[in-house]
Structure formats: C-alpha cells, structure tokens
mmCIF file of the N, C-alpha and C atoms, coordinates in Angstrom:
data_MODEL
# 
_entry.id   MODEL 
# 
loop_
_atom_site.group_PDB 
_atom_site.id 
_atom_site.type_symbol 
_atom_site.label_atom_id 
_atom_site.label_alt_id 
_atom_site.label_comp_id 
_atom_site.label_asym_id 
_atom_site.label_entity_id 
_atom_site.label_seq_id 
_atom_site.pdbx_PDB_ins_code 
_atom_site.Cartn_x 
_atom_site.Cartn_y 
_atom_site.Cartn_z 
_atom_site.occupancy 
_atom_site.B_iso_or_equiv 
_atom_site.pdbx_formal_charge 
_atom_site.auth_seq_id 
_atom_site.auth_comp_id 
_atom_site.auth_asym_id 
_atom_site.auth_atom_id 
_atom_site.pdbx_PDB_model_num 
ATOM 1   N N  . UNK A 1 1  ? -19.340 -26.300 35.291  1.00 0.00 ? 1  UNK A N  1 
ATOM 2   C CA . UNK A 1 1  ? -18.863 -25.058 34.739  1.00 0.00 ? 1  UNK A CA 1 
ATOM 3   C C  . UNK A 1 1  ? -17.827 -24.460 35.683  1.00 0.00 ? 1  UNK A C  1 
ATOM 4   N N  . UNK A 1 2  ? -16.656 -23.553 35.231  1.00 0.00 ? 2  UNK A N  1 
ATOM 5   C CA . UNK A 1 2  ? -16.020 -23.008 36.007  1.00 0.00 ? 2  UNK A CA 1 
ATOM 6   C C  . UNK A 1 2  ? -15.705 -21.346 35.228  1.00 0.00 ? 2  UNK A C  1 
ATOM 7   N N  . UNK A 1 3  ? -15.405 -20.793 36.336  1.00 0.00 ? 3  UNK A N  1 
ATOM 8   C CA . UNK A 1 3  ? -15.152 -19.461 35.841  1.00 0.00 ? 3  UNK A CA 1 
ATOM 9   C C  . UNK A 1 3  ? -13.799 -19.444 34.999  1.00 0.00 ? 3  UNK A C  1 
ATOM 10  N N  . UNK A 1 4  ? -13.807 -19.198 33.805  1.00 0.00 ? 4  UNK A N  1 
ATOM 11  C CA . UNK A 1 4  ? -12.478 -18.576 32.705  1.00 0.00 ? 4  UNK A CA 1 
ATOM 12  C C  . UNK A 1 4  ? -12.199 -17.067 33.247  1.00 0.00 ? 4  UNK A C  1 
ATOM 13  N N  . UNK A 1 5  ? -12.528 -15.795 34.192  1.00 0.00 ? 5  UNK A N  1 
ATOM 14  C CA . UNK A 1 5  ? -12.033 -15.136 34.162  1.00 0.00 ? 5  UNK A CA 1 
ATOM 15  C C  . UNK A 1 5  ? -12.860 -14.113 32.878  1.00 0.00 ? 5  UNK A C  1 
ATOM 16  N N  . UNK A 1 6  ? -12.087 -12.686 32.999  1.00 0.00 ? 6  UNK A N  1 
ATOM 17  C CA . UNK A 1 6  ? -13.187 -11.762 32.425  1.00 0.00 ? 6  UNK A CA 1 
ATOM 18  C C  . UNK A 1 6  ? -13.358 -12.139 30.796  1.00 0.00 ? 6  UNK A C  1 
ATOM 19  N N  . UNK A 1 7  ? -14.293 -11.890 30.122  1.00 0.00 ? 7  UNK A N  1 
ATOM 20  C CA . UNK A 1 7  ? -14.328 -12.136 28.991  1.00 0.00 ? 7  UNK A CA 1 
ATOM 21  C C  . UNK A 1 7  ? -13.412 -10.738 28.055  1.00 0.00 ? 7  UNK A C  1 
ATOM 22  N N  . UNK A 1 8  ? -12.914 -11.158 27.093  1.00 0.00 ? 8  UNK A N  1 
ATOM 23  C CA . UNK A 1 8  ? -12.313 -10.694 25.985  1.00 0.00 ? 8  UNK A CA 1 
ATOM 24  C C  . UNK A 1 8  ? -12.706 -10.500 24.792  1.00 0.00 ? 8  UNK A C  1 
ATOM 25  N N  . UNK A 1 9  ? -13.526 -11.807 24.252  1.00 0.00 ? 9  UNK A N  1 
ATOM 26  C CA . UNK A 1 9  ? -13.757 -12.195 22.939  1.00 0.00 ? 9  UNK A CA 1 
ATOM 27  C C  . UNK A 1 9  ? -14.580 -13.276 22.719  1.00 0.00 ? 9  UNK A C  1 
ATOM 28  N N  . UNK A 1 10 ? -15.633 -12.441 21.999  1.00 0.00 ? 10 UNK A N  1 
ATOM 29  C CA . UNK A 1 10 ? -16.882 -13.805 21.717  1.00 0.00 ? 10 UNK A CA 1 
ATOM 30  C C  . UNK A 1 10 ? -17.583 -13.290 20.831  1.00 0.00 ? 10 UNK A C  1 
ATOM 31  N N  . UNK A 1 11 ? -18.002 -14.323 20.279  1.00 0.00 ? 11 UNK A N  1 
ATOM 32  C CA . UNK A 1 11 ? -18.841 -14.462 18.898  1.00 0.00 ? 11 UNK A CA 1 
ATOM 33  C C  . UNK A 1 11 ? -18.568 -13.307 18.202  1.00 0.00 ? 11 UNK A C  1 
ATOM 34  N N  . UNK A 1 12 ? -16.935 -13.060 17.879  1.00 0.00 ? 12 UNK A N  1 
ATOM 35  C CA . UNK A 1 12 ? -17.222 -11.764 16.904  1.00 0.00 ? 12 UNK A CA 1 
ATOM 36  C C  . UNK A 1 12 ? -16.735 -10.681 17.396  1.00 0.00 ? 12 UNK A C  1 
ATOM 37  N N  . UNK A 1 13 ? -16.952 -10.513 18.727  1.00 0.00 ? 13 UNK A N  1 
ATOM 38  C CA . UNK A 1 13 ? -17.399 -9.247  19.504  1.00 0.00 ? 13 UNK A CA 1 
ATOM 39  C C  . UNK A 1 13 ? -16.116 -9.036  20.455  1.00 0.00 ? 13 UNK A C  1 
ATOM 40  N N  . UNK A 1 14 ? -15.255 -7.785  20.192  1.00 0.00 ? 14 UNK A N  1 
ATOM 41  C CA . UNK A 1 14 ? -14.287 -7.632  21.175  1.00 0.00 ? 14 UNK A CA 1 
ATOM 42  C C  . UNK A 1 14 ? -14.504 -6.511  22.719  1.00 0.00 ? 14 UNK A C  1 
ATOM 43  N N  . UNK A 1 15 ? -14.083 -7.245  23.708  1.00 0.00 ? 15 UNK A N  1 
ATOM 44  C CA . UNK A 1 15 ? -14.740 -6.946  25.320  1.00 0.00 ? 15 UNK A CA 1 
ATOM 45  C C  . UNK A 1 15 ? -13.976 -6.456  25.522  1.00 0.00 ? 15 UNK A C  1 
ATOM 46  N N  . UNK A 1 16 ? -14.478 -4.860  26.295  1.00 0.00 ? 16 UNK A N  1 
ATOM 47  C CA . UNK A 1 16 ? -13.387 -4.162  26.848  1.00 0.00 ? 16 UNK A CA 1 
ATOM 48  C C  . UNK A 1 16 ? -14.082 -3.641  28.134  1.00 0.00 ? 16 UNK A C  1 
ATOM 49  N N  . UNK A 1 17 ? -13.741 -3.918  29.544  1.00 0.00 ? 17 UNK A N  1 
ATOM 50  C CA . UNK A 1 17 ? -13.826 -2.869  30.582  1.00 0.00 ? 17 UNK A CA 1 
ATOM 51  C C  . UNK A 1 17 ? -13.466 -1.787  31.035  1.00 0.00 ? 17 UNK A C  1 
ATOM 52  N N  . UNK A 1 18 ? -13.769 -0.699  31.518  1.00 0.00 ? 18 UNK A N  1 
ATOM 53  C CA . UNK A 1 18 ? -13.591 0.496   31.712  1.00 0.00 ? 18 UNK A CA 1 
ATOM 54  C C  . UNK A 1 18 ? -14.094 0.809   33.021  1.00 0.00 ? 18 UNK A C  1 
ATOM 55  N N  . UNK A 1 19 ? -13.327 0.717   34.609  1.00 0.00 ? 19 UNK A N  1 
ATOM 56  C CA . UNK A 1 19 ? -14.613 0.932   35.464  1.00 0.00 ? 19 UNK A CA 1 
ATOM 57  C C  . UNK A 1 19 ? -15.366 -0.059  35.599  1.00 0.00 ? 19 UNK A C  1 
ATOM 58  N N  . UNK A 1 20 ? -16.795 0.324   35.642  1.00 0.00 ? 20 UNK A N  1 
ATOM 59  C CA . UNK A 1 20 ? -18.181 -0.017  35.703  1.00 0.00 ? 20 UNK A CA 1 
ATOM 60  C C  . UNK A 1 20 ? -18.810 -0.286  34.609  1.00 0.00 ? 20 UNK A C  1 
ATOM 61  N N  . UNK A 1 21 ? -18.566 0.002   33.626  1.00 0.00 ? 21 UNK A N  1 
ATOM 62  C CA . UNK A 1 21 ? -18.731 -0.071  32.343  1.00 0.00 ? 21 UNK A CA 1 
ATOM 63  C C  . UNK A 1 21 ? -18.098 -1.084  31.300  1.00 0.00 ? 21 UNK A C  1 
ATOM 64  N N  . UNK A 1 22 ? -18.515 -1.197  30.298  1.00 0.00 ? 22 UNK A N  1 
ATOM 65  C CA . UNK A 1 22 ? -17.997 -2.528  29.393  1.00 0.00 ? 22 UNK A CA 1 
ATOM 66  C C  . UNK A 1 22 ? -18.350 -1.531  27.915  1.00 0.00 ? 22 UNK A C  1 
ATOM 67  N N  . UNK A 1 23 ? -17.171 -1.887  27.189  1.00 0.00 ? 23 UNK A N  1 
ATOM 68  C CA . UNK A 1 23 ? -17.523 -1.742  25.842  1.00 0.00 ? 23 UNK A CA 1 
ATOM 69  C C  . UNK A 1 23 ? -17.390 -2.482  24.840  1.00 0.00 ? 23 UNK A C  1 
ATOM 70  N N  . UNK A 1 24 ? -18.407 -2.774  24.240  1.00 0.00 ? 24 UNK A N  1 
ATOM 71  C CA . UNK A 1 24 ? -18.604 -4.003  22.629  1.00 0.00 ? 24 UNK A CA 1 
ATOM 72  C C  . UNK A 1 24 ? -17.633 -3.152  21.205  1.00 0.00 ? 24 UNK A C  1 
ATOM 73  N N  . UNK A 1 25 ? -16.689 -3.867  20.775  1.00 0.00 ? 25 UNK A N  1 
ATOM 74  C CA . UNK A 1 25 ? -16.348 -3.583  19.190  1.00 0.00 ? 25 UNK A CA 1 
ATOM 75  C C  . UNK A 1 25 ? -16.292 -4.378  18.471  1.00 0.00 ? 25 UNK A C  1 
ATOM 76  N N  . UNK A 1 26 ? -16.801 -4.588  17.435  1.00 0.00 ? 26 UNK A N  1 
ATOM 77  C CA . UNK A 1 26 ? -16.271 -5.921  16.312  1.00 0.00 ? 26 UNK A CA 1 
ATOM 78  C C  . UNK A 1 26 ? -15.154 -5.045  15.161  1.00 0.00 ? 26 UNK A C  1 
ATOM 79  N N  . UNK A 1 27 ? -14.371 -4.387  15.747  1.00 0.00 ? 27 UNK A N  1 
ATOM 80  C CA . UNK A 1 27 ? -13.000 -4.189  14.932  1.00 0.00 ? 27 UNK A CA 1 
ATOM 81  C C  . UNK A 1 27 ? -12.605 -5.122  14.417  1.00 0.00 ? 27 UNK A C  1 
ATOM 82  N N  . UNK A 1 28 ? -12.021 -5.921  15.082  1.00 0.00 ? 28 UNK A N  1 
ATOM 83  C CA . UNK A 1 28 ? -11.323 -7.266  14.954  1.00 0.00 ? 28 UNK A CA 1 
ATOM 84  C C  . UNK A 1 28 ? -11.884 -7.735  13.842  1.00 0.00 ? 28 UNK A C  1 
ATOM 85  N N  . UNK A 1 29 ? -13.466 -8.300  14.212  1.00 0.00 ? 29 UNK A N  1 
ATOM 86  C CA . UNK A 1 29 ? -14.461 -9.033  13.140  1.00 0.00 ? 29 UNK A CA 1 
ATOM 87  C C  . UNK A 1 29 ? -13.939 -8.669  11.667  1.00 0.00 ? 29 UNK A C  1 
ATOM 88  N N  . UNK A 1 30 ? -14.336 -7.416  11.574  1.00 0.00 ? 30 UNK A N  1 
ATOM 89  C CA . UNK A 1 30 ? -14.042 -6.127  10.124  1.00 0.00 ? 30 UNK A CA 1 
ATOM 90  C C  . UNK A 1 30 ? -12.739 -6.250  9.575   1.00 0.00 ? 30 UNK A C  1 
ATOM 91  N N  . UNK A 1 31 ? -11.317 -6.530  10.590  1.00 0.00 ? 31 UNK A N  1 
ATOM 92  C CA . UNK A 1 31 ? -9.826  -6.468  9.963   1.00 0.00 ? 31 UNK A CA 1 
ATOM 93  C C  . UNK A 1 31 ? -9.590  -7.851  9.448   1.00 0.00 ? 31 UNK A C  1 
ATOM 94  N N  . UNK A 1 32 ? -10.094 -8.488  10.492  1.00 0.00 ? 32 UNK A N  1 
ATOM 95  C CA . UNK A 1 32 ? -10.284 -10.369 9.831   1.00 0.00 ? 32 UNK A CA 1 
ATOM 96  C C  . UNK A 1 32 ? -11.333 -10.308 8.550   1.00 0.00 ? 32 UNK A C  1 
ATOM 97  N N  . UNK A 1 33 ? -12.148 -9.427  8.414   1.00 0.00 ? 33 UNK A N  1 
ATOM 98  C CA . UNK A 1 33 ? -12.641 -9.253  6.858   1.00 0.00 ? 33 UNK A CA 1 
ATOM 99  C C  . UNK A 1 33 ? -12.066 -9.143  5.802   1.00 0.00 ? 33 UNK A C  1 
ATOM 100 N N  . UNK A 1 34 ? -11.912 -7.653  6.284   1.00 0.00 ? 34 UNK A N  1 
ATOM 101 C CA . UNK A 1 34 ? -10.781 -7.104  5.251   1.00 0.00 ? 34 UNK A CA 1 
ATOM 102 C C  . UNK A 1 34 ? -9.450  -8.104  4.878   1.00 0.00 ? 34 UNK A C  1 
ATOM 103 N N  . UNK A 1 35 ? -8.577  -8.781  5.871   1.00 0.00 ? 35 UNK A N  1 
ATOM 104 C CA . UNK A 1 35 ? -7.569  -9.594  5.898   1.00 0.00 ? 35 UNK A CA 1 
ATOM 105 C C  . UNK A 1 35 ? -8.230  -10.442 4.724   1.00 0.00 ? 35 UNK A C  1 
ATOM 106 N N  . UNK A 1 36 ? -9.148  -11.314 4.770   1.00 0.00 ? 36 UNK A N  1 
ATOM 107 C CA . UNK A 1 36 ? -9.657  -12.782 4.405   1.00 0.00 ? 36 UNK A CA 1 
ATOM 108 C C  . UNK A 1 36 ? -9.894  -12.542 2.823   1.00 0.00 ? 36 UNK A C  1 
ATOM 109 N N  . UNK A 1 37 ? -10.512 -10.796 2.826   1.00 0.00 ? 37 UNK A N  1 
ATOM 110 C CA . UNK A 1 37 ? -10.954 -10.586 1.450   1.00 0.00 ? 37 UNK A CA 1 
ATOM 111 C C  . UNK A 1 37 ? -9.620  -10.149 0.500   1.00 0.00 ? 37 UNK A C  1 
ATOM 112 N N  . UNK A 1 38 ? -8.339  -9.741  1.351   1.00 0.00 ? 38 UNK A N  1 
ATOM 113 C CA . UNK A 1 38 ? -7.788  -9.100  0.244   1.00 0.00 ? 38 UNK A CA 1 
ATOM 114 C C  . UNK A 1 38 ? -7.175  -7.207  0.223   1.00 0.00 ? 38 UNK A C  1 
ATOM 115 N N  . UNK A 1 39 ? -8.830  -7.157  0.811   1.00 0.00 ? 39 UNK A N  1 
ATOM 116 C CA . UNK A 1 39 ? -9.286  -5.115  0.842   1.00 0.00 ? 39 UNK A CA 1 
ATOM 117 C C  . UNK A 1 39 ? -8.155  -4.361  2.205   1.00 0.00 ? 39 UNK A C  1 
ATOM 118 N N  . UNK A 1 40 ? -7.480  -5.187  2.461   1.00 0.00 ? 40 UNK A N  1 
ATOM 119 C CA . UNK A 1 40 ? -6.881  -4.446  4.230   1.00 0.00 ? 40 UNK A CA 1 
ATOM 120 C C  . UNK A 1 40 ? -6.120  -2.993  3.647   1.00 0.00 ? 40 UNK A C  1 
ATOM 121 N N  . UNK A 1 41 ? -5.131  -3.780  2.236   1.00 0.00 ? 41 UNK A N  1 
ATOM 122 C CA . UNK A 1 41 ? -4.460  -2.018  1.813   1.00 0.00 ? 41 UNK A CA 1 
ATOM 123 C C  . UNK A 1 41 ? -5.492  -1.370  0.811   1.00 0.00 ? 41 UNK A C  1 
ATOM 124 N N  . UNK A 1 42 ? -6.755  -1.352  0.338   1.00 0.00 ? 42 UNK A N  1 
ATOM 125 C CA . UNK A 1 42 ? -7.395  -1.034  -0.149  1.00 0.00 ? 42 UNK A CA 1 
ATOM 126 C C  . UNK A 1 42 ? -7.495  0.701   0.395   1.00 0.00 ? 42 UNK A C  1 
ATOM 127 N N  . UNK A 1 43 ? -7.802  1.280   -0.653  1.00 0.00 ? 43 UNK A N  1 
ATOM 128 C CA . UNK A 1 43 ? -7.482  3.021   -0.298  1.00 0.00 ? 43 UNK A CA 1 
ATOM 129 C C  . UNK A 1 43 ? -9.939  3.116   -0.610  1.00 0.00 ? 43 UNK A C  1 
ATOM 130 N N  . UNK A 1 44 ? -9.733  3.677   0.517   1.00 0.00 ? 44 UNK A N  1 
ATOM 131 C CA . UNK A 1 44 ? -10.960 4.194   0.902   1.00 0.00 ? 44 UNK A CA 1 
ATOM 132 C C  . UNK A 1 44 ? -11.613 5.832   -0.473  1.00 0.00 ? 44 UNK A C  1 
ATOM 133 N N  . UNK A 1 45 ? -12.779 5.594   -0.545  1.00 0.00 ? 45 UNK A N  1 
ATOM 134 C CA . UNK A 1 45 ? -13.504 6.465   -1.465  1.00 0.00 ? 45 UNK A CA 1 
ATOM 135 C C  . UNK A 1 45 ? -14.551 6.826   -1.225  1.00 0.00 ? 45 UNK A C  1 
ATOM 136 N N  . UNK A 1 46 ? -14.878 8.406   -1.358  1.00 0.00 ? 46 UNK A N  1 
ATOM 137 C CA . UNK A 1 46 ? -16.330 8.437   -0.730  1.00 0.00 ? 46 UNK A CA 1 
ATOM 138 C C  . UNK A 1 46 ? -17.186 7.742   -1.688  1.00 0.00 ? 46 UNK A C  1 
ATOM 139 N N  . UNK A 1 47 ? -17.624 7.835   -2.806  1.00 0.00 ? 47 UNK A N  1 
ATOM 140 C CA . UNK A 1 47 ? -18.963 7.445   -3.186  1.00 0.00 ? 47 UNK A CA 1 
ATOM 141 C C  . UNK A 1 47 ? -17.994 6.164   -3.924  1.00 0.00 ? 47 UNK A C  1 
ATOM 142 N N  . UNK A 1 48 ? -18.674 4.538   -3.890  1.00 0.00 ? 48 UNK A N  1 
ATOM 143 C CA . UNK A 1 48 ? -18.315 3.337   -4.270  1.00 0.00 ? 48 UNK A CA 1 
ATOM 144 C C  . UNK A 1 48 ? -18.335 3.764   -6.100  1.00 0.00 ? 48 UNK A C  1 
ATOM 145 N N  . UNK A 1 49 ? -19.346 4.355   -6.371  1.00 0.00 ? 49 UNK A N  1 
ATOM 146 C CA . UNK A 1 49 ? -20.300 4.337   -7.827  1.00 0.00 ? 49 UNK A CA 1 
ATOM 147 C C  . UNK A 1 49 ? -20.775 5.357   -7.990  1.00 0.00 ? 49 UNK A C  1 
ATOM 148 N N  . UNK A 1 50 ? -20.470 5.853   -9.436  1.00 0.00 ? 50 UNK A N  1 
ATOM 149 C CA . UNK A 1 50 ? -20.876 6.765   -9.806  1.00 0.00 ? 50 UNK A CA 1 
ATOM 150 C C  . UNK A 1 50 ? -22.760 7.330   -9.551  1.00 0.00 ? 50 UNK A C  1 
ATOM 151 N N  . UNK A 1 51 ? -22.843 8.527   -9.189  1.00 0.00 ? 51 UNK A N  1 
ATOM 152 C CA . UNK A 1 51 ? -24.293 8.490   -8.931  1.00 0.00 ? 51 UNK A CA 1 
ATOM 153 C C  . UNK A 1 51 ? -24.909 8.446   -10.396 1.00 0.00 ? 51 UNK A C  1 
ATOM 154 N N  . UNK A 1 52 ? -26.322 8.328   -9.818  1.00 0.00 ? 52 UNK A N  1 
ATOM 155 C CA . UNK A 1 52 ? -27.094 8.083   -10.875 1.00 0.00 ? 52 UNK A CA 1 
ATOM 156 C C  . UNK A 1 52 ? -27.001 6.865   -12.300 1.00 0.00 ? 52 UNK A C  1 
ATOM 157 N N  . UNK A 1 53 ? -26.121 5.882   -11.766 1.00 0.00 ? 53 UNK A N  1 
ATOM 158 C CA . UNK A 1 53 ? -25.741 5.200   -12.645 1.00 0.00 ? 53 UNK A CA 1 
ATOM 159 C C  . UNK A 1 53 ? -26.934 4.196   -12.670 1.00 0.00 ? 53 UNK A C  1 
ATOM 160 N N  . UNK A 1 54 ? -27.049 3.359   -13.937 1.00 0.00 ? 54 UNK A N  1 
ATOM 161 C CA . UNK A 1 54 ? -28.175 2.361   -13.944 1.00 0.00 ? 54 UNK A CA 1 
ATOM 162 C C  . UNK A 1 54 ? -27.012 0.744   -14.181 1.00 0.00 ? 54 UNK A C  1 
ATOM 163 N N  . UNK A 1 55 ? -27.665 0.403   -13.084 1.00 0.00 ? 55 UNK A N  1 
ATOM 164 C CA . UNK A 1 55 ? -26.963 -1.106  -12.569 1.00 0.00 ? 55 UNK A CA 1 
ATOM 165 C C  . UNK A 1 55 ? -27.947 -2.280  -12.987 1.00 0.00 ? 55 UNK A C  1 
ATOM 166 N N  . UNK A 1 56 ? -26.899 -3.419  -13.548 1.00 0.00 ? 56 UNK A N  1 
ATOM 167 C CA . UNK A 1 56 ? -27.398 -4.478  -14.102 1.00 0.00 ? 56 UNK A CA 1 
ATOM 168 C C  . UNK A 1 56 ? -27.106 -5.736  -13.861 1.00 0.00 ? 56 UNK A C  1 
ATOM 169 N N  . UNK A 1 57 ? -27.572 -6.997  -13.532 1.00 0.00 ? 57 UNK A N  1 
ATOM 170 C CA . UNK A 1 57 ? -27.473 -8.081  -13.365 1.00 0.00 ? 57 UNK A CA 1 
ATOM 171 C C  . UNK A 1 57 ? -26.477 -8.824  -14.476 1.00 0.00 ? 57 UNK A C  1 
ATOM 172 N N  . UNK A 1 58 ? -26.863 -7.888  -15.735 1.00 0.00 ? 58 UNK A N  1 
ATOM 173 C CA . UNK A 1 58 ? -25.971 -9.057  -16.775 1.00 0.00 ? 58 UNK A CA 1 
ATOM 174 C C  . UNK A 1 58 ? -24.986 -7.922  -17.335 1.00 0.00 ? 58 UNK A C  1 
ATOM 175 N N  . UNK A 1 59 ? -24.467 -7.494  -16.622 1.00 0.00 ? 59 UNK A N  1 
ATOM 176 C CA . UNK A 1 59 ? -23.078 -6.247  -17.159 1.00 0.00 ? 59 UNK A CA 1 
ATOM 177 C C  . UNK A 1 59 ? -21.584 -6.522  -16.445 1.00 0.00 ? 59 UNK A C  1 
ATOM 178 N N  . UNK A 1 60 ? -20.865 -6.818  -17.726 1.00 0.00 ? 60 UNK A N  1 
ATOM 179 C CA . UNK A 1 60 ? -19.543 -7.405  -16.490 1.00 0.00 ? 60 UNK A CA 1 
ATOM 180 C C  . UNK A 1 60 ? -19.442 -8.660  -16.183 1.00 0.00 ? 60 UNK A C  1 
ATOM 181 N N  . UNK A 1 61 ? -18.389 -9.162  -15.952 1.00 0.00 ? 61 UNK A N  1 
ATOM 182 C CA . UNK A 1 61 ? -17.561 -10.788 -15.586 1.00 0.00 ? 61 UNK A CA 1 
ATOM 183 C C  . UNK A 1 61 ? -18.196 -10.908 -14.370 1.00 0.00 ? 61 UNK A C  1 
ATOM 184 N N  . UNK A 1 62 ? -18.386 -12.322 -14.598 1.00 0.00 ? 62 UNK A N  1 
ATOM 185 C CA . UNK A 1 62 ? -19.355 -13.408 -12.991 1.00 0.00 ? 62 UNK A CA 1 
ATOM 186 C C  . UNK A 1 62 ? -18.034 -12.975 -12.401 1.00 0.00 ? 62 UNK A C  1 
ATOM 187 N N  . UNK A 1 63 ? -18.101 -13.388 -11.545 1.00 0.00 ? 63 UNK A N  1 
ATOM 188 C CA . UNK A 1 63 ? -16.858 -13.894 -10.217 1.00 0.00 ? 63 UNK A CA 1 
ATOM 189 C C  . UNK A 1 63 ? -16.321 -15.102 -10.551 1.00 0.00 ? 63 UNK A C  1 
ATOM 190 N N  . UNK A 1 64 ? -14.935 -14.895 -10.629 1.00 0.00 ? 64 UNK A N  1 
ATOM 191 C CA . UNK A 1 64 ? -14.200 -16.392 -10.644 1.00 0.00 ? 64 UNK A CA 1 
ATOM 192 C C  . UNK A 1 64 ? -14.638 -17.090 -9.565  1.00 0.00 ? 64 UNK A C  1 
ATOM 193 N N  . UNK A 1 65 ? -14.337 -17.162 -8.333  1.00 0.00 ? 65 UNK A N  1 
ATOM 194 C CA . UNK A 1 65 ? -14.742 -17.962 -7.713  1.00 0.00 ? 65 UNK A CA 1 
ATOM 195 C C  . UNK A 1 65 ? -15.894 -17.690 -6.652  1.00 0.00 ? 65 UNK A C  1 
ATOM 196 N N  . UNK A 1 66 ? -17.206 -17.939 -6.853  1.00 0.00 ? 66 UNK A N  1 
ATOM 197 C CA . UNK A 1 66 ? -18.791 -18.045 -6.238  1.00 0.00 ? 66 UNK A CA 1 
ATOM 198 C C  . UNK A 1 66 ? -18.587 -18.456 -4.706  1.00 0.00 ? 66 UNK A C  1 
ATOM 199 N N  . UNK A 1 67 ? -18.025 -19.428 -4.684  1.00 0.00 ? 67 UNK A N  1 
ATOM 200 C CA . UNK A 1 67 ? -17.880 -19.394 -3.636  1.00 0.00 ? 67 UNK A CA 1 
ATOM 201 C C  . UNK A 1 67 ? -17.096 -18.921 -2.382  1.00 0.00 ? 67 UNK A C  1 
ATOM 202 N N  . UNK A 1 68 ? -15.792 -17.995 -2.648  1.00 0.00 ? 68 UNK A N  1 
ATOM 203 C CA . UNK A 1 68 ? -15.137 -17.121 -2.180  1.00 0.00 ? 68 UNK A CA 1 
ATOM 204 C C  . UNK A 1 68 ? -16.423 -15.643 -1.731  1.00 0.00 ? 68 UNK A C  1 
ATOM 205 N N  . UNK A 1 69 ? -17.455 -14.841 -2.742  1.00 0.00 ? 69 UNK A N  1 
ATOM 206 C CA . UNK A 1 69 ? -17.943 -14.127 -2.945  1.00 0.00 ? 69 UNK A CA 1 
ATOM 207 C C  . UNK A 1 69 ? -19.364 -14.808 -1.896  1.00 0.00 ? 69 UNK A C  1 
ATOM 208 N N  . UNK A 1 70 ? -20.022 -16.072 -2.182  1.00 0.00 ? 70 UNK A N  1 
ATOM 209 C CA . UNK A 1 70 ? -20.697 -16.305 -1.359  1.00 0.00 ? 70 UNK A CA 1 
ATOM 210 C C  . UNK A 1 70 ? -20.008 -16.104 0.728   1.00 0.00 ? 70 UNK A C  1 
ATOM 211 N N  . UNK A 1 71 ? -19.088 -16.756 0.967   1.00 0.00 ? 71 UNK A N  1 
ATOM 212 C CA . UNK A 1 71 ? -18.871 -16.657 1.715   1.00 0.00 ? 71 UNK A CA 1 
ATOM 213 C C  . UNK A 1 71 ? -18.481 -15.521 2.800   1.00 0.00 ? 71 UNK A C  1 
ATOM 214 N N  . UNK A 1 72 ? -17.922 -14.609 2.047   1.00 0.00 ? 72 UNK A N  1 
ATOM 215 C CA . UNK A 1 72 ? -18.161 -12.696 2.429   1.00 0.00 ? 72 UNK A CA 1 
ATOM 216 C C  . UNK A 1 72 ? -19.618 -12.464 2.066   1.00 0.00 ? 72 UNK A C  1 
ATOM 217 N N  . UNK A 1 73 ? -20.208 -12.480 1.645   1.00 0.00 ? 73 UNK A N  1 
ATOM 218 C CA . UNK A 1 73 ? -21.903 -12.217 2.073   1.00 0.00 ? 73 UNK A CA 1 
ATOM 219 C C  . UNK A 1 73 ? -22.345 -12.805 3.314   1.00 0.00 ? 73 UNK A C  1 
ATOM 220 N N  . UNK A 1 74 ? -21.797 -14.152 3.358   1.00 0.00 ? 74 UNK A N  1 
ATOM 221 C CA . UNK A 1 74 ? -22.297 -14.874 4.741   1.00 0.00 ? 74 UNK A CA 1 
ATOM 222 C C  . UNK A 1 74 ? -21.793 -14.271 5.947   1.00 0.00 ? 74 UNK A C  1 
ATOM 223 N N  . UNK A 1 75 ? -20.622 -14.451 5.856   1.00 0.00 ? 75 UNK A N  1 
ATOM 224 C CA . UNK A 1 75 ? -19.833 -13.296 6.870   1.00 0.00 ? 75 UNK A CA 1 
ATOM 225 C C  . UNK A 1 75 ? -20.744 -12.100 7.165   1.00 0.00 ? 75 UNK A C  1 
ATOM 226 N N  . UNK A 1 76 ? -21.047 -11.073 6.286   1.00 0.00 ? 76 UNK A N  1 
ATOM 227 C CA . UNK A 1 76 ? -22.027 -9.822  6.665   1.00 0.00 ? 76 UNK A CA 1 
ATOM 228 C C  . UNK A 1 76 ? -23.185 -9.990  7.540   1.00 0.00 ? 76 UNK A C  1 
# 
C-alpha cells in the first residue's frame, strides 16, 4: 500500500477539510442523479401531489423503460 495523499472522493461521498475537522457531502452523488435522470433543470415544488389524494397501482402508463426507473431506485 502507499499513501495517495488526502482523500477527496469516495464511495459517493465528497471530502472536505477545514482545520481539524473534515466535512462529508454527497452533492455531487445528487447532481450526478439529477444529471443521469434528466431532473437537473427541473423547477422545484413544495408538495409533489396533491394532498389527500388516493394513489393506485393500476392508474396511468407503466414506464417505458423498467429498467432506466429500476436503476434510480437502486441508486437511492
């Protein structure tokens, strides 16, 4: 083994020193989300869904592609 020097970036997780101190963000993780899915210019909303609404398994078009949709779940 040899030393690489301070860490930056791992599993996800972006490294920052400060001092004595270290701080964890997965920003990065989240913009490479957003990037991968599509959502990056997506305009933000407070509530996703109407409240009180009753939600259903068989309402609305499958997903074209399952496995695009599987793979952002895995990601989470």
């Amino acid at each position: 083994m040899k030393d690489l020097g301070k860490l930056h970036y791992f599993l996800g997780i972006e490294v920052t020193f400060a001092g004595d101190s270290m701080h964890l963000t997965q920003s990065k993780y989240a913009l490479d989300l957003l990037q991968c899915t599509k959502f990056l210019d997506a305009k933000p909303i407070s509530i996703p869904v109407s409240s009180g609404q009753k939600l259903s398994a068989y309402v609305g078009e499958p997903h074209t592609n399952p496995e695009t949709y599987r793979s952002i779940v895995a990601a989470l």
